[in-house]
Residue frames relative to the residue before (quaternion, step in Angstrom):
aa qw qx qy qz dx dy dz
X 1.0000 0.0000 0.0000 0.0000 0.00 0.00 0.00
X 0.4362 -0.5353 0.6251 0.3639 3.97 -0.91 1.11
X 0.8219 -0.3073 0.4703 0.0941 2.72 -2.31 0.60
X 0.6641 0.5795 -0.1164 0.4578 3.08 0.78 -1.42
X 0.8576 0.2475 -0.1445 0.4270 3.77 0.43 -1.20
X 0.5796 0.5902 -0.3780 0.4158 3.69 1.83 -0.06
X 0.6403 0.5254 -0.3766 0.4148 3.29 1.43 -0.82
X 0.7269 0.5127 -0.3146 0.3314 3.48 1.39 -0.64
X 0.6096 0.5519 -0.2446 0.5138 3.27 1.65 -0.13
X 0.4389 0.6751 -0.3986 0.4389 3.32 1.88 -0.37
X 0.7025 0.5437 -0.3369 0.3120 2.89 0.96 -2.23
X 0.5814 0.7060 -0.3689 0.1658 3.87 1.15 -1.71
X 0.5973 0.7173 -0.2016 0.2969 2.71 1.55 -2.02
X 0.8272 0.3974 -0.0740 0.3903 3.24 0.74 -1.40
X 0.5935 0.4569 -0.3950 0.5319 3.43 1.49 -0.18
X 0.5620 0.5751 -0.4382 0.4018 3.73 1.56 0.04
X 0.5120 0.6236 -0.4965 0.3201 3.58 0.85 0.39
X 0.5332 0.5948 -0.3936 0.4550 3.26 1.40 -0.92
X 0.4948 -0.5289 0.6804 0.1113 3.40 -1.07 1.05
X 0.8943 -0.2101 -0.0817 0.3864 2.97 -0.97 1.74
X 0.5742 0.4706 -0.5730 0.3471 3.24 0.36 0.71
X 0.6560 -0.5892 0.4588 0.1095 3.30 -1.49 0.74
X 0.1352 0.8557 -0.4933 0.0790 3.76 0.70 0.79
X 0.0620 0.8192 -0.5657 0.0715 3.23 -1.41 0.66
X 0.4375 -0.6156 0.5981 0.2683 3.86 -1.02 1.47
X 0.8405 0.3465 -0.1605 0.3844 3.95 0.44 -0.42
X 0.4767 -0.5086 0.5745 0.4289 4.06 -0.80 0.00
X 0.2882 -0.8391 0.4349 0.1542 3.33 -0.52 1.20
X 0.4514 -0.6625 0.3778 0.4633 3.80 0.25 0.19
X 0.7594 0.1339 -0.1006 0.6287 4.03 0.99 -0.29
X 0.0327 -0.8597 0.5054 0.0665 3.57 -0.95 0.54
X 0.2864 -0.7118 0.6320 -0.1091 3.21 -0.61 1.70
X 0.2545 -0.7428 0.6152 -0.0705 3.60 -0.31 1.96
X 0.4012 -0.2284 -0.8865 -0.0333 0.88 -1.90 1.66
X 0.2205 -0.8458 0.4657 0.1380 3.66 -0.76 0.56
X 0.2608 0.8339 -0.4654 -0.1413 3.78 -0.79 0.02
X 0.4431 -0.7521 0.4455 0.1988 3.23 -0.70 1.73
X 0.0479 -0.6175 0.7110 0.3330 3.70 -0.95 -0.53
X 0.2534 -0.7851 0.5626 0.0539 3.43 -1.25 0.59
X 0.4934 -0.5549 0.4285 0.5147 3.81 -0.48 1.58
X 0.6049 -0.6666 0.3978 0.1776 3.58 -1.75 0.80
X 0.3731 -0.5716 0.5192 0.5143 3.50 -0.68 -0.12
X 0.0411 -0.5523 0.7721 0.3116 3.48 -1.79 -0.13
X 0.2128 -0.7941 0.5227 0.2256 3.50 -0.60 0.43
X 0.7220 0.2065 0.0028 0.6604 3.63 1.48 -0.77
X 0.2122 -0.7130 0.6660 0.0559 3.83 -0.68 1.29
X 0.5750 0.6639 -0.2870 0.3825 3.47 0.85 -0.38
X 0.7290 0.4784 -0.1400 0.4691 3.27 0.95 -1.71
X 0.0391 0.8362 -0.5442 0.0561 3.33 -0.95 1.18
X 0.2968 -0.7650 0.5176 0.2427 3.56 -0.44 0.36
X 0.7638 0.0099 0.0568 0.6428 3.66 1.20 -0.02
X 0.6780 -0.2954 0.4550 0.4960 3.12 -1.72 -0.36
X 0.9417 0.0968 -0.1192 0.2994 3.46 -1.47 0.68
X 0.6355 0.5602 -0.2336 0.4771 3.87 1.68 -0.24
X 0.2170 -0.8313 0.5017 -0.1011 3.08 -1.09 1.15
X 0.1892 -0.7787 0.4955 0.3350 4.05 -0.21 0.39
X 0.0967 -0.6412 0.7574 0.0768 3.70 -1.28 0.90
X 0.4538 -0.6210 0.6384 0.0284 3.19 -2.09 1.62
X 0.3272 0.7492 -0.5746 0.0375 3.74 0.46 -0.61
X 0.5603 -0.6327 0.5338 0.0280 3.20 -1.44 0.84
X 0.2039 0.6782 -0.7038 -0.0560 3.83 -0.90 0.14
X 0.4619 -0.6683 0.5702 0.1222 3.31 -1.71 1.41
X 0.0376 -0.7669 0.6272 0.1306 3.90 -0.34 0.13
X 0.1064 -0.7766 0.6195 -0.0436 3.77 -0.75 1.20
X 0.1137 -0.7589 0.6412 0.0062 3.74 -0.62 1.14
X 0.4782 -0.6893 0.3509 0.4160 3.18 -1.06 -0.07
X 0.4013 -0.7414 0.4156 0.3414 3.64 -0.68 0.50
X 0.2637 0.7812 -0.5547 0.1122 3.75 1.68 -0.05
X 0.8036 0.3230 0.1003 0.4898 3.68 0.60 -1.59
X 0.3516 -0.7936 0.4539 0.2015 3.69 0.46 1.53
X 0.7626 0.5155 -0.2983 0.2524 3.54 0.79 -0.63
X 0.6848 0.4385 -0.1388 0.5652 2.77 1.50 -2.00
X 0.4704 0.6123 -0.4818 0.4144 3.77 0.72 0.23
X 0.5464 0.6482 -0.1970 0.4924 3.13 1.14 -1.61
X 0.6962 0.5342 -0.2028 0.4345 3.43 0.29 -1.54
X 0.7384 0.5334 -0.2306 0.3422 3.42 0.74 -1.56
X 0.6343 0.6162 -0.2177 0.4130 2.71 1.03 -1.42
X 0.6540 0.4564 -0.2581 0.5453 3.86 0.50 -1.27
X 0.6451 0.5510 -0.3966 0.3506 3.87 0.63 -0.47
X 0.6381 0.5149 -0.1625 0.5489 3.37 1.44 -0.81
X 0.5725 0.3369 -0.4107 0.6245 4.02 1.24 -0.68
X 0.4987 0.6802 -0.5099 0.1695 4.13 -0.11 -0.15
X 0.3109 -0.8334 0.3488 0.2953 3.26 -0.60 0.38
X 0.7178 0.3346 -0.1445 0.5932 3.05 1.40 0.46
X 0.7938 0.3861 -0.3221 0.3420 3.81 -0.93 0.60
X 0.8335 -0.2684 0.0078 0.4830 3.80 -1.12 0.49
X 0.8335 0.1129 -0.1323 0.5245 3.82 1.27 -1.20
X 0.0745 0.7651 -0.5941 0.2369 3.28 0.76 1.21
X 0.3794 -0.5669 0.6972 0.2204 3.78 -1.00 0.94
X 0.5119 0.6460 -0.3844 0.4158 3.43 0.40 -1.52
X 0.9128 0.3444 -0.0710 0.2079 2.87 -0.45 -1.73
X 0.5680 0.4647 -0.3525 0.5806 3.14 1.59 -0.56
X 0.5785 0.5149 -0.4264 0.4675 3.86 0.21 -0.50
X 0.7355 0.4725 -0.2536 0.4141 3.48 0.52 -1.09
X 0.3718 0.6425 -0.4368 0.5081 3.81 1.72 -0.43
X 0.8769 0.0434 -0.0045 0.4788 3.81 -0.10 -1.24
X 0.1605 -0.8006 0.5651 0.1177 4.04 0.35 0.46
X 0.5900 0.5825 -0.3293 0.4518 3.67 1.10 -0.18
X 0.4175 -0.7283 0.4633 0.2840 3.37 1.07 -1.19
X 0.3588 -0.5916 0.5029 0.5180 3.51 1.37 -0.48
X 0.8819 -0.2412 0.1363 0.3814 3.02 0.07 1.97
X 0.8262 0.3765 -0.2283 0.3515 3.62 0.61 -0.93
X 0.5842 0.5407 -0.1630 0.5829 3.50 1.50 1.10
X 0.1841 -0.6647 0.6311 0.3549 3.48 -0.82 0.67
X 0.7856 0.0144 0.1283 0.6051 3.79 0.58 -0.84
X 0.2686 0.6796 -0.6811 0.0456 3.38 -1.53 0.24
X 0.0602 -0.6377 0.7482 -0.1726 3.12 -1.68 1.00
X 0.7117 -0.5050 0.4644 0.1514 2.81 -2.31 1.52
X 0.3511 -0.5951 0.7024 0.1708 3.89 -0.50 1.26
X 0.8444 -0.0155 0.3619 0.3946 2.95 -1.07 -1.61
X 0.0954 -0.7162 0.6769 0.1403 3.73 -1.51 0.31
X 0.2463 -0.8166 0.5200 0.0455 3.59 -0.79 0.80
X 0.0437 -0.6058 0.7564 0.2427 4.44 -0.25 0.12
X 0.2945 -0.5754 0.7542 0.1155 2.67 -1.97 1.25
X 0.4824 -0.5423 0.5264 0.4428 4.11 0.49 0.23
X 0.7865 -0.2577 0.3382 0.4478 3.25 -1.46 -1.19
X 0.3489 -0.6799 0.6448 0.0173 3.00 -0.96 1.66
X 0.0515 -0.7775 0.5978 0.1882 3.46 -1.75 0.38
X 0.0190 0.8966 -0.4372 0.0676 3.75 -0.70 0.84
X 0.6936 -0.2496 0.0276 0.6752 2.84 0.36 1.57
X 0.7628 -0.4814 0.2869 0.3227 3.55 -0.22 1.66
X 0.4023 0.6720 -0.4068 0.4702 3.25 1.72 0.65
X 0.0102 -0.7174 0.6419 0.2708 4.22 -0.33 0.18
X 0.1374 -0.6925 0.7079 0.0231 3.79 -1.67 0.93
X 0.2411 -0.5178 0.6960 0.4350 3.88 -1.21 -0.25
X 0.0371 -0.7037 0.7059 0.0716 3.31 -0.92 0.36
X 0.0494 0.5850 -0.8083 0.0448 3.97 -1.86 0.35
X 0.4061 -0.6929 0.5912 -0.0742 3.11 -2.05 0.98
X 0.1528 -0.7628 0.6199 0.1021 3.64 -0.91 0.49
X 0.0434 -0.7303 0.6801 0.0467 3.25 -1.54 0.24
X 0.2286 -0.8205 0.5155 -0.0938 2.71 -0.49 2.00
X 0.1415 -0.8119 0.5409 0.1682 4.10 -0.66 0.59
X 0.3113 -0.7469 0.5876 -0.0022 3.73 -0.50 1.21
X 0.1342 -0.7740 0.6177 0.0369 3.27 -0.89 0.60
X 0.1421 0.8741 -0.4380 0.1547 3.45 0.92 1.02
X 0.5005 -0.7707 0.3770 0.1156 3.27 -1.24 1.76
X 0.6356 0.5977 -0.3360 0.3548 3.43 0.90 -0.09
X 0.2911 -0.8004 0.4546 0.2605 3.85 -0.30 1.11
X 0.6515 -0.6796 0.3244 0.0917 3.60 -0.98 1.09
């Protein structure tokens, strides 16, 4: 398996600890909130190396709440950007920094709220991460 699809299946792995959330390595064809996508990764630089054989990956995970209830969406949503407690993204990423193996290291950059999301005539809150991977296989 490339580099590419272990870190993104690493990332799944580890957002499957979170209790009841809804993880996925792929864009699921229906979403059933709470949701998190991982998204194929950025490479922003093919050039840039940190050594023999290593490469940064950007990949992305989407978090989708429901938008039934303006607050408790709200609410949900921020439970998952925390850096700490039961649905911490953070925190789960920060459980295995390897990825199951498919990483030297990675960690949560940055967390964005996308507000209301639409999907398929569906309304979600939705917010992003950007995660940075330090991933040993050369490209």
């Amino acid at each position: 398996m490339a580099a590419i699809q272990a870190v993104m299946l690493g990332i799944e792995t580890r957002l499957a600890t979170i209790e009841g959330l809804r993880a996925s390595a792929i864009s699921p064809d229906q979403i059933n909130p709470p949701a998190a996508i991982v998204g194929v990764p950025a490479i922003t630089d093919y050039q840039q190396a940190y050594g023999r054989g290593k490469y940064l990956l950007e990949p992305s995970i989407t978090v989708l709440v429901s938008a039934a209830l303006d607050r408790t969406g709200q609410m949900a949503l921020a439970e998952y950007a925390a850096l700490t407690g039961a649905k911490s993204i953070p925190a789960a990423i920060q459980g295995d920094r390897t990825l199951n193996g498919a990483a030297e290291d990675a960690e949560i950059q940055s967390f964005r709220p996308l507000g209301l999301e639409d999907v398929g005539l569906i309304g979600y809150y939705g917010g992003q991460f950007i995660l940075r991977c330090m991933v040993k296989e050369a490209i």
